[in-house]
Structures are given as structure tokens and as C-alpha cells.
C-alpha positions in Angstrom: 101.0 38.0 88.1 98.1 35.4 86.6 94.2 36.6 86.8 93.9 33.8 89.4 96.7 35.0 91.6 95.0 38.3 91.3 91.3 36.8 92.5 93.1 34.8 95.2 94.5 38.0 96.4 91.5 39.7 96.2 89.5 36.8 97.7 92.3 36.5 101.0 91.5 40.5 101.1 87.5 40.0 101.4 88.2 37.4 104.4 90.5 39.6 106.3 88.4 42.7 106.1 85.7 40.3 107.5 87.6 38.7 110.2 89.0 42.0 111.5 84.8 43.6 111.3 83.2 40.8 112.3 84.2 41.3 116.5 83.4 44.9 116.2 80.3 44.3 114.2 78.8 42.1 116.5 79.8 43.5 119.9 77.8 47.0 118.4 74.9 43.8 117.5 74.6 42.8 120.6 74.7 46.0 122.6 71.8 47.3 119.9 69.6 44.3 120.4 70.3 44.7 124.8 69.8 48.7 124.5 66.2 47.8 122.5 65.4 45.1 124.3 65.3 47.5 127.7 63.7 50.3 125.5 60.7 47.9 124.9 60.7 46.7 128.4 60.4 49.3 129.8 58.8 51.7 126.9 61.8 54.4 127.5 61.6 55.7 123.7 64.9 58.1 124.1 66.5 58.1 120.3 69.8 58.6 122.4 69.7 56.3 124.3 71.2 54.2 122.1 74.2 55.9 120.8 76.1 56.3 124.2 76.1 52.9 125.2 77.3 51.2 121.4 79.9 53.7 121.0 81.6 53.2 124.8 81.2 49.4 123.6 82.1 49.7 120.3 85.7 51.7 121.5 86.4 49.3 124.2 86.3 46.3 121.5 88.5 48.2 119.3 91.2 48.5 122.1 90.5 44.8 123.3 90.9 43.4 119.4 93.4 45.4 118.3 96.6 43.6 118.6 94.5 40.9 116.7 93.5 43.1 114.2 97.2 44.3 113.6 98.5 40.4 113.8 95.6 39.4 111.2 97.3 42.4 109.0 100.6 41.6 108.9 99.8 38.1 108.4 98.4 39.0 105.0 100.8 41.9 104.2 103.8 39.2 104.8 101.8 36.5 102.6 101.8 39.4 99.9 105.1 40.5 100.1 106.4 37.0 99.7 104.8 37.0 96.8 106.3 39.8 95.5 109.2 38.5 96.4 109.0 34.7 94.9 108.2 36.4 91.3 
């Protein structure tokens, strides 16, 4: 194996981890910026507050983008293999 079949490796392994995060990372965003939006309107300053509501949020996205997740996976661990394979 080259050092740029390496870095293109490495580089398809950077987009993946961001392509399977990003959902999850931005359904917590967005239930963060609702939860302290209400907290300012309505000056409810519980620290809790927060917590309950991302993590329900958070769990339900993982179960609603997991079969993608896994799909993205073995898209990249079959690209890899036939790698191995066509050396």
C-alpha cells in the first residue's frame, strides 16, 4: 500500500465518522438551542433542565439513524476490503 492510498483511506475515514455524527450532532444542537431558548423566555434557570430533554432526543435519533449509520459502515468496510483484496 502507497502513502496516498493510505491518506485516501484515512481521508474516506474522516468523512464517514462525520456523516454518521453529524444527524446526532445536530438533533442534540437543536434541542440545546429550543431548551435555552424557553430557559430565557421564560427565566426558568434549572441546570437540569437541559439534560433530560437532549438525551431522550439524542437516543431516539440514534434508533431512527441507525440502519444508516450501519449501511454508511459497511459501505466503507466493503470499499476496504476490496482493496485488500485487488492487492
Amino acid at each position: 500500500m502507497t502513502g496516498p492510498e493510505v491518506l485516501d483511506i484515512a481521508r474516506d475515514a474522516i468523512w464517514l465518522m462525520l456523516a454518521m455524527a453529524a444527524p446526532i450532532m445536530l438533533i442534540g444542537l437543536a434541542v440545546g438551542v429550543v431548551i435555552a431558548l424557553f430557559q430565557a423566555l421564560t427565566q426558568v434557570q434549572e441546570m437540569t433542565l437541559v439534560f433530560v430533554p437532549k438525551i431522550i432526543a439524542i437516543f431516539v435519533a440514534l434508533l431512527i439513524f441507525l440502519p444508516m449509520m450501519g449501511a454508511l459502515m459497511s459501505a466503507f468496510m466493503n470499499g476496504i476490503f476490496d482493496r485488500i483484496v485487488s492487492t
